[in-house]
FIDO-776587 format. One record per residue (C-alpha): residue in one letter; residue number from 1; x, y, z. Coordinates in steps of 0.02 Angstrom, whole numbers, plus 50000, padded with zeros to 5 digits. Example, Ala and Ser with C-alpha at 12.3 -4.5 7.8 and 13.67 -1.06 7.14 Angstrom:
residues 2
residu_num_east_north_up
a_1_50615_49775_50390
s_2_50684_49947_50357
***
This chain:
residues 137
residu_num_east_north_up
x_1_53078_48129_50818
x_2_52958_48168_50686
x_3_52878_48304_50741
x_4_52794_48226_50894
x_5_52760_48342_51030
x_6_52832_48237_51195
x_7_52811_48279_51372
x_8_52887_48151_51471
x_9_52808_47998_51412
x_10_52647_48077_51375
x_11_52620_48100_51174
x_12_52524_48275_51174
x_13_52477_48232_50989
x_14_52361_48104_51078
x_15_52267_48216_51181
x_16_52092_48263_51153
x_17_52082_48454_51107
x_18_51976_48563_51196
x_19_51845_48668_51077
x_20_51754_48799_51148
x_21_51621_48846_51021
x_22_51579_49029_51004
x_23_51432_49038_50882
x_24_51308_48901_50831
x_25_51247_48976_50664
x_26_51080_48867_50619
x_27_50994_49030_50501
x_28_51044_48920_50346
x_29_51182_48771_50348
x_30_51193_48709_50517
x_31_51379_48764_50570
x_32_51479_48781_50748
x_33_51638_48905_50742
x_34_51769_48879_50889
x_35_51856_49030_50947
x_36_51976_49043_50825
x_37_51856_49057_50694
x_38_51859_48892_50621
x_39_51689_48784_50569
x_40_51687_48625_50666
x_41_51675_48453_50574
x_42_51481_48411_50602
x_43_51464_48273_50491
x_44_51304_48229_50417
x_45_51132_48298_50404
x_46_51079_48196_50553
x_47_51221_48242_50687
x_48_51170_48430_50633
x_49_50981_48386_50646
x_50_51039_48338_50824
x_51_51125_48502_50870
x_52_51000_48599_50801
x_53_50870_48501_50902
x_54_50955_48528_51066
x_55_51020_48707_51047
x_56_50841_48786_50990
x_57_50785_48698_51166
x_58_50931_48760_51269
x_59_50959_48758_51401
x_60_50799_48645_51414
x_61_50804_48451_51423
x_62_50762_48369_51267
x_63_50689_48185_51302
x_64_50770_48045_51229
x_65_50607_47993_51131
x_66_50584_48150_51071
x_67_50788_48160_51004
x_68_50752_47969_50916
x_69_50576_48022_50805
x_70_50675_48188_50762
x_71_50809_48087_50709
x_72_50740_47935_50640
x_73_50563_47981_50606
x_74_50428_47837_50605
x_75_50545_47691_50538
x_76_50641_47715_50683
x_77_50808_47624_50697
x_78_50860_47430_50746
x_79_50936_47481_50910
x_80_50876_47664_50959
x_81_50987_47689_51124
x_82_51122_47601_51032
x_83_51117_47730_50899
x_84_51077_47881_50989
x_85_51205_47861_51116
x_86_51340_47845_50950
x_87_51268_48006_50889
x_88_51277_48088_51059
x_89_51478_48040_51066
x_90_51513_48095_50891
x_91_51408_48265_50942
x_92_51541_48281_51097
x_93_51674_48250_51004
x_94_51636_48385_50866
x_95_51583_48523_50991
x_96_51655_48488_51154
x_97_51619_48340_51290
x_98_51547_48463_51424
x_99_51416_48550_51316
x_100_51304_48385_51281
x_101_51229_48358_51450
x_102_51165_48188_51501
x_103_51016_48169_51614
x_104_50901_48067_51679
x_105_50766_48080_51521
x_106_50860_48139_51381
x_107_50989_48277_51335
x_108_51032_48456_51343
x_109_51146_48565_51269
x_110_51247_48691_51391
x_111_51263_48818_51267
x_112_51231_49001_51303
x_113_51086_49065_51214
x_114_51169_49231_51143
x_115_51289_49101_51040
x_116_51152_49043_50925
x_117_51117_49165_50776
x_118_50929_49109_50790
x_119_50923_49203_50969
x_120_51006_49346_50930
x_121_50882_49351_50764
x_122_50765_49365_50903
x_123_50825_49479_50995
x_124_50828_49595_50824
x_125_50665_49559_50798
x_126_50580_49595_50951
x_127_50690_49773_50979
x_128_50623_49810_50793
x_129_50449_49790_50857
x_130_50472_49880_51022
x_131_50550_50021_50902
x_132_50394_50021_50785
x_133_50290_50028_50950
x_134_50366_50176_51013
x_135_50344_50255_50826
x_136_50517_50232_50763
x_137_50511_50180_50581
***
């Protein structure tokens, strides 16, 4: 058997897993925990350019032409769609299919913004100052 997992004739080693990320930390090393508390494979400096591009605009649409110079800068690339769609894929696959969003224009990510350490440094940041308003040291 070989430790296969077998349900009927349907290998559940095959399947895709389901990640749900919980925190999108982007204060330093760009890193995405699941809910188990393990740091998702990423990959390179450009496929975590990309999620940090789209998760400091969530839940905004970021256009596609805007995704390619971030990505690519001024020499661009041979086949821009070509490679950003590849990118895209290995981004789903590493975080989850359903929180890349596809539409007409570019991409979004469908991420909560309370799951991204640079919004709740926000959130700090403006309670200090409403705090120090109020004469709070």
């Amino acid at each position: 058997m070989g430790g296969t997992a077998r349900f009927g004739t349907i290998n559940l080693d095959s399947l895709d897993r389901v990640v749900s990320v919980v925190d999108l930390r982007m204060l330093g090393a760009v890193e995405a925990v699941d809910s188990a508390g393990h740091s998702l494979k990423l990959g390179g400096a450009r496929q975590r350019g990309l999620l940090a591009l789209l998760a400091l605009s969530a839940p905004n649409l970021v256009a596609t032409d805007t995704i390619v110079e971030a990505l690519w800068g001024e020499a661009g690339v041979a086949r821009p769609d070509a490679a950003l769609h590849m990118a895209i894929n290995r981004l789903r696959a590493a975080i989850g299919e359903d929180l890349v969003v596809t539409e007409p224009g570019g991409y979004r990510l469908e991420l909560p913004s309370s799951n991204t350490d640079v919004s709740r440094f926000r959130a700090l940041v403006q309670r200090g100052m409403q705090l120090q308003t109020l004469g709070h040291p």
